[in-house]
Every structure is written in structure tokens, then in C-alpha cells.
C-alpha positions as CSV (number, residue, x, y, z in Angstrom):
1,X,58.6,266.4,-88.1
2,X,57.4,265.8,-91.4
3,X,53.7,263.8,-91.7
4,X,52.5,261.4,-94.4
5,X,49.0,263.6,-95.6
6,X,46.4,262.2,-97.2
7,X,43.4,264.9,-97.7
8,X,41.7,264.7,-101.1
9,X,42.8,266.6,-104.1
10,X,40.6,268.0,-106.8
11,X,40.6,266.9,-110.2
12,X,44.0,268.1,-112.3
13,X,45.7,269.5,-108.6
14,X,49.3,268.7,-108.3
15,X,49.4,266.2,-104.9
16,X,51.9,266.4,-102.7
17,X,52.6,263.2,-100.8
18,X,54.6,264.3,-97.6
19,X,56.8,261.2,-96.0
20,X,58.8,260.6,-93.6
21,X,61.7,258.2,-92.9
22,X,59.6,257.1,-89.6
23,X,56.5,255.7,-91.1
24,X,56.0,252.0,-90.7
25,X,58.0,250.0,-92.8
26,X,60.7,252.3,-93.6
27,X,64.2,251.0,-93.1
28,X,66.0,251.8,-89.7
29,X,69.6,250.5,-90.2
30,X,72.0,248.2,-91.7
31,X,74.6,246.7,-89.5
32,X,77.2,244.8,-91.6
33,X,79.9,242.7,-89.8
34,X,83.4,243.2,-91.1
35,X,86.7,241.5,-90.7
36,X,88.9,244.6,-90.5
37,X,87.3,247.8,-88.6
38,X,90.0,250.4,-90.2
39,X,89.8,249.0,-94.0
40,X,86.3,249.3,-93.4
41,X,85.5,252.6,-91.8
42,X,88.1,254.4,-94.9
43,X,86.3,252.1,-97.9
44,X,82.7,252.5,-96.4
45,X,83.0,255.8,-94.9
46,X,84.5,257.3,-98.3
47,X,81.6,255.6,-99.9
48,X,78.8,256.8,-97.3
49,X,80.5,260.4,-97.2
50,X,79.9,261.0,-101.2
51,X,76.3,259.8,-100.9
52,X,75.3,262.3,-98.0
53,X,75.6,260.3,-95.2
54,X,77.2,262.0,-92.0
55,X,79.4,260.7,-88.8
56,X,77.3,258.7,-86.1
57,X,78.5,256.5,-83.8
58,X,81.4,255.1,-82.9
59,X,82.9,252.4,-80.0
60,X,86.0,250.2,-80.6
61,X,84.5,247.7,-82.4
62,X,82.2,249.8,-85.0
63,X,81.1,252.9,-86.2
64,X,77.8,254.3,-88.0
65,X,77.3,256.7,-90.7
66,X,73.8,258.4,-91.0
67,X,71.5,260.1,-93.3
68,X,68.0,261.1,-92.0
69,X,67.2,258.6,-90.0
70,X,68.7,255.9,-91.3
71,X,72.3,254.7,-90.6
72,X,74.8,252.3,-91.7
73,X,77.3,250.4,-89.1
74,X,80.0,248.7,-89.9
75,X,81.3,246.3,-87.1
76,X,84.4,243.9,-86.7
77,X,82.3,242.0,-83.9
78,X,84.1,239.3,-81.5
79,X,81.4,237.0,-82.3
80,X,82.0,237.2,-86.0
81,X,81.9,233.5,-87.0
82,X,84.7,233.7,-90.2
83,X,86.7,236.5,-91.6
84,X,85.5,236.4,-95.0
85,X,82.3,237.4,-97.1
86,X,81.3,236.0,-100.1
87,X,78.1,238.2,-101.7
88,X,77.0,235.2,-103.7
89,X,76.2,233.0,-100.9
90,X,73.1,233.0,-98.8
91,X,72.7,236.5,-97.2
92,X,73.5,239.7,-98.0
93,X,74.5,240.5,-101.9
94,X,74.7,243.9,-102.2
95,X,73.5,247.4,-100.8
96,X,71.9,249.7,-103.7
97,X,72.2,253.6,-103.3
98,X,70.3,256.9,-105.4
99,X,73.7,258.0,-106.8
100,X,72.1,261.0,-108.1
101,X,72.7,261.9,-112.1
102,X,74.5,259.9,-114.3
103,X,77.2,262.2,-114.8
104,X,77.7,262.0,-111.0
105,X,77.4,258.5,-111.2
106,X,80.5,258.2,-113.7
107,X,82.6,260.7,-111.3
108,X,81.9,258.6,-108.1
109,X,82.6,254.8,-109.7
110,X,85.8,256.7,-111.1
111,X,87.3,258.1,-108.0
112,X,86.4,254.9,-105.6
113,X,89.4,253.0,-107.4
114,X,91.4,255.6,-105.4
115,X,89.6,254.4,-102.3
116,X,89.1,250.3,-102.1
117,X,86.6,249.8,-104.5
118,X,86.6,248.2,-107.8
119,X,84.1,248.3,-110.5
120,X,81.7,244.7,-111.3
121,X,80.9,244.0,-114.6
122,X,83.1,246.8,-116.5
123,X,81.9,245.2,-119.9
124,X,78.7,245.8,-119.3
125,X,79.0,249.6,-117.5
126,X,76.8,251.1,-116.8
127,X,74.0,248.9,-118.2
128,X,75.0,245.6,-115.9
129,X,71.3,246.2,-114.9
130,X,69.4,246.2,-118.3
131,X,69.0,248.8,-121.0
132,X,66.9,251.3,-118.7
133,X,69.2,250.7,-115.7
134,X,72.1,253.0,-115.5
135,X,74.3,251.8,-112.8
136,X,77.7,251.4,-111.4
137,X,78.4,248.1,-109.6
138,X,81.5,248.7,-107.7
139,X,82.9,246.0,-104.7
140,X,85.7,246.6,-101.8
141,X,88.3,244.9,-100.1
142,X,86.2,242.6,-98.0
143,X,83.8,241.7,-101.2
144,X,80.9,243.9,-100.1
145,X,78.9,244.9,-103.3
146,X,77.4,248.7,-103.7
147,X,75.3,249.4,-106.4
148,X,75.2,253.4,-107.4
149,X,71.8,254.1,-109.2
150,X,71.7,257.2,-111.2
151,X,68.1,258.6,-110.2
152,X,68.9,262.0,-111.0
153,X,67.1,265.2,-113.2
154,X,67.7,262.9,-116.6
155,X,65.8,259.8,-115.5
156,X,63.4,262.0,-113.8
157,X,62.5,264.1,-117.4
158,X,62.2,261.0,-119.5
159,X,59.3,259.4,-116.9
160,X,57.5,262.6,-117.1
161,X,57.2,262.0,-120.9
162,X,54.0,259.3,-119.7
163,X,52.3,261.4,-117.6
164,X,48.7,261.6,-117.6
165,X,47.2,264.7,-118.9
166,X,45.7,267.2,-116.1
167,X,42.3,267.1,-118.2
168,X,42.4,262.7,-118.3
169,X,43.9,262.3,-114.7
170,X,45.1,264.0,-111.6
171,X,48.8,264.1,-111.4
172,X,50.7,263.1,-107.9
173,X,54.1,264.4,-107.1
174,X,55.9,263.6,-104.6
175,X,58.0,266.0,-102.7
176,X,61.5,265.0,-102.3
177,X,63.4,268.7,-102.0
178,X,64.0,268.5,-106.0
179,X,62.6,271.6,-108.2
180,X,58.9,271.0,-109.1
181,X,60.0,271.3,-112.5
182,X,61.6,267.6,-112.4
183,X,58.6,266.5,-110.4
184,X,57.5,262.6,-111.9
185,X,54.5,261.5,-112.4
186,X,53.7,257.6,-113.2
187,X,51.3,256.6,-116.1
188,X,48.3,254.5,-115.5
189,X,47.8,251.6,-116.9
190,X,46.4,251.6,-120.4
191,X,47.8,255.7,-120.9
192,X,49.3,256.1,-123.7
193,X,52.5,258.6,-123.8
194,X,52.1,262.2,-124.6
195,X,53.3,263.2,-127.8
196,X,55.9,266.3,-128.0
């Protein structure tokens, strides 16, 4: 098991924050209620399958997907008090996922027309978010939003641009199984950018 560290780093060392999906506050699950099981395990689990997620749990009226150690259920419960959901009422709106690049992002809110989803906002793809938000909004069947962030090498590069330099600051990556070479670092406030 992985542990959160905190030990003091010298002046312009590299620190690397080790966390884990256990540590207080971190999200467990998400258990949404459906009103078709089947429609939902193809349209979510198509979804989930792309985005790394793996096969959990299953009983006849659910199933999980799971990634690390948090997992997704879908459920067509007998206590389910309507059949429809409607994201822009009180409760849930949407789920938002790390899509990875925005390349992959374009591939994956392309082929989920072939598998229940449709894409929100298509005049405003993939900037529905804001200028510095490249996103796919895509909803299924049963009106269920996912958002597809692209957090991938790109996004990662153009952050790196404010980094501190090692002289002025010390710079704190986090380790999240990407090349140290894309490693982020966040500017403090009152840095100005480095110049190339």
C-alpha cells in the first residue's frame, strides 16, 4: 500500500507527494439508480471500460465497475421512486472523468455515438467549459451527463511553463505513474512565467 509522505525536502529537490485512493476524504463510490439495468450496464460499462475502470460486482439488480479503489454502480433498485432523470434538477448533474489527451478525447466522444451517448453542446465542442477547458460533454439514454476532461501530456507541458525556478522556489511533483518529464508544477502567487 502506497502512503501519503511528508518528510522535508531541501531547497530546489524535486518532492514527491505519494497518495493514495484511501486517505480521508477521497471518494469511495458512486451508486447511480437507473430505470433500465441492461441499457445501462452496455452505455455505462462501454463508458467505464475506455476510462480504465474494470468489472466488479454484480447481483440482479446492479453491477459495479472499478478503478483503484473506487467504483461506480449502476442500479435499477425496486425502491426507485420514478423512472426518469432529469440532470438539471436538484441532485446529481453530471459525473466528470480525466479523459487523458485531447486527441484521445476526440476519439472517445466520437465512438460513444456508437454506444448510447450523444454529445452536449456540439457548438461549443470542446470548449463548452471556457477557453482553457477542453472537454467533451456527452449524455446517454437515461439523461445521465459525463464530462471527458482532457488532462493529458499537452495540458500538463503548458502548466509547466509557470513553474518556479529551482534557484527562487522548490518545485513539488506529484507522482501519478506519468514520465517525470511531464511532471507539473504550480506557480506561486506573485511568480511570474518563465520566459523560453
Amino acid at each position: 500500500m502506497i502512503r501519503a509522505r511528508a518528510e522535508p525536502v531541501p531547497p530546489g529537490a524535486c518532492e514527491t507527494l505519494w497518495v493514495t485512493d484511501e486517505t480521508r476524504g477521497a471518494l469511495h463510490h458512486v451508486e447511480l439508480w437507473v430505470p433500465d439495468l441492461g441499457r445501462a450496464r452496455d452505455e455505462w460499462g462501454w463508458l467505464l471500460a475506455r476510462l480504465g475502470y474494470q468489472d466488479f460486482q454484480g447481483w440482479p439488480d446492479g453491477c459495479s465497475w472499478r478503478r483503484g479503489t473506487t467504483y461506480i454502480v449502476v442500479e435499477e433498485s425496486p425502491a426507485l421512486s420514478g423512472r426518469t432523470h432529469d440532470r438539471n434538477a436538484p441532485g446529481l448533474n453530471h459525473l466528470a472523468f480525466s479523459a487523458g489527451t485531447q486527441r484521445e478525447v476526440d476519439a472517445l466522444a466520437a465512438a460513444a455515438v456508437e454506444h448510447g451517448w450523444r454529445e452536449l453542446f456540439p457548438e461549443k465542442y470542446p470548449h463548452a467549459g471556457g477557453p482553457d477547458h477542453f472537454a467533451a460533454y456527452l449524455v446517454n439514454s437515461d439523461g445521465f451527463e459525463a464530462e471527458l476532461v482532457a488532462t493529458g501530456r499537452r495540458r500538463a507541458r503548458r502548466v509547466l511553463r509557470w513553474a518556479p525556478r529551482p534557484a527562487q522556489r522548490t518545485i513539488r511533483r506529484i507522482r501519478t505513474g506519468v514520465p517525470a518529464s511531464s511532471c507539473s508544477a504550480v506557480a506561486p502567487s506573485g511568480t511570474k512565467p518563465l520566459r523560453r
